[in-house]
N, C-alpha and C positions, 0 to 999 in steps of 0.2 A: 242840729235841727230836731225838735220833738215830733216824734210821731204821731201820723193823724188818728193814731187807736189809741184813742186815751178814755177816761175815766165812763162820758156818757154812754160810749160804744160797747162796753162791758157786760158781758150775758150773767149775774150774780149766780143765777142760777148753774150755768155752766161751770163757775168755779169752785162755788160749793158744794157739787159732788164730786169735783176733781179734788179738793182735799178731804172729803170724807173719803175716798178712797184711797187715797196716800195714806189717812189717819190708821186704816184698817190694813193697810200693807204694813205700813210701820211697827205695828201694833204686833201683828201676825210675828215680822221680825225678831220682836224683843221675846213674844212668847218662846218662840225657838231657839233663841238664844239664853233661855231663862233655862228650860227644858236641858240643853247641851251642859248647863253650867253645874243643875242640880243632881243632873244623871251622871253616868258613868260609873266606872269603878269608886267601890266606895272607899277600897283602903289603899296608901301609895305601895304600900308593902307589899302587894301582890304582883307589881309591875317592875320590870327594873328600872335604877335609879335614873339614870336618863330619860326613859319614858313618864317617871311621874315628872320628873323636870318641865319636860316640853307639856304634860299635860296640864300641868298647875298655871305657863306659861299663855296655853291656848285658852284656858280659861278667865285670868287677867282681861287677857285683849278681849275676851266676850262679855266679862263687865262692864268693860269702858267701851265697847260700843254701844250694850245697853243704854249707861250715862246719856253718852251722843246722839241716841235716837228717843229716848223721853225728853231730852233737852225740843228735839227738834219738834214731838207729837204737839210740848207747848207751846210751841209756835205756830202749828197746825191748828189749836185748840184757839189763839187769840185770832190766828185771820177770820176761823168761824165767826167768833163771836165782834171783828170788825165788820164783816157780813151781814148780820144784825143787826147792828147799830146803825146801818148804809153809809160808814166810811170805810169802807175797803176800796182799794184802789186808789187813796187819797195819800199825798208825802206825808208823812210826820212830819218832818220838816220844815218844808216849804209852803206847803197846803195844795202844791198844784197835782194832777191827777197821772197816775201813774202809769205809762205805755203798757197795753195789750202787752206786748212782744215781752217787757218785764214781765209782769203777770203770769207769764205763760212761763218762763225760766224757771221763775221762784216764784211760787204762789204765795210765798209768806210771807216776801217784804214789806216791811213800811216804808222803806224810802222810795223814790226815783232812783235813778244812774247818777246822775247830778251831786245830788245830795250825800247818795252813800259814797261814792268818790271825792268829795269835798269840794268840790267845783262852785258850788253855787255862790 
């Protein structure tokens, strides 16, 4: 049964500072992580060899979080600008309007539950 907080119940407003500030935590994220990646010891020689190991290691994985959180800002960056357009809250999909309670999980999706579980 869809829920009675769908699409016209929607505060746009309410959402679109709730991901401008997701956009700006995210963001904050990568900076620190950009920071931890470009800092540190500059030469592995100063360190022993198992320490530049795990170091070069910890830096990896701070890349590909990186990756994983600009991947996500633009998706941050398209519900913005579905926000805009006044189709946020609306399936790709299906066209039907997307539960509050969704919205509120994932502010980014374009599908329904429906849709994105293949149900429909």
């Amino acid at each position: 049964m869809e829920s009675q907080n769908t699409r016209r119940d929607i505060d746009l407003d309410f959402f679109k500072k709730l991901l401008m500030l997701e956009f700006e935590r995210v963001r904050e994220y990568i900076n620190q992580k950009r920071e931890y990646i470009n800092g540190g010891v500059t030469s592995p020689f100063r360190m022993h060899m198992a320490e530049a190991g795990t170091d070069m290691m910890e830096r990896e994985k701070a890349f590909l979080l990186i990756q994983k959180q600009e991947k996500y800002l633009r998706s941050i960056e398209r519900a913005l600008q579905r926000i805009k357009e006044g189709n946020y809250g609306i399936c790709s999909k299906c066209g039907n309007p997307i539960p509050v309670d969704r919205l509120m999980a994932v502010p980014v999706t374009t599908q329904c539950i429906k849709c994105k579980n293949g149900k429909l």
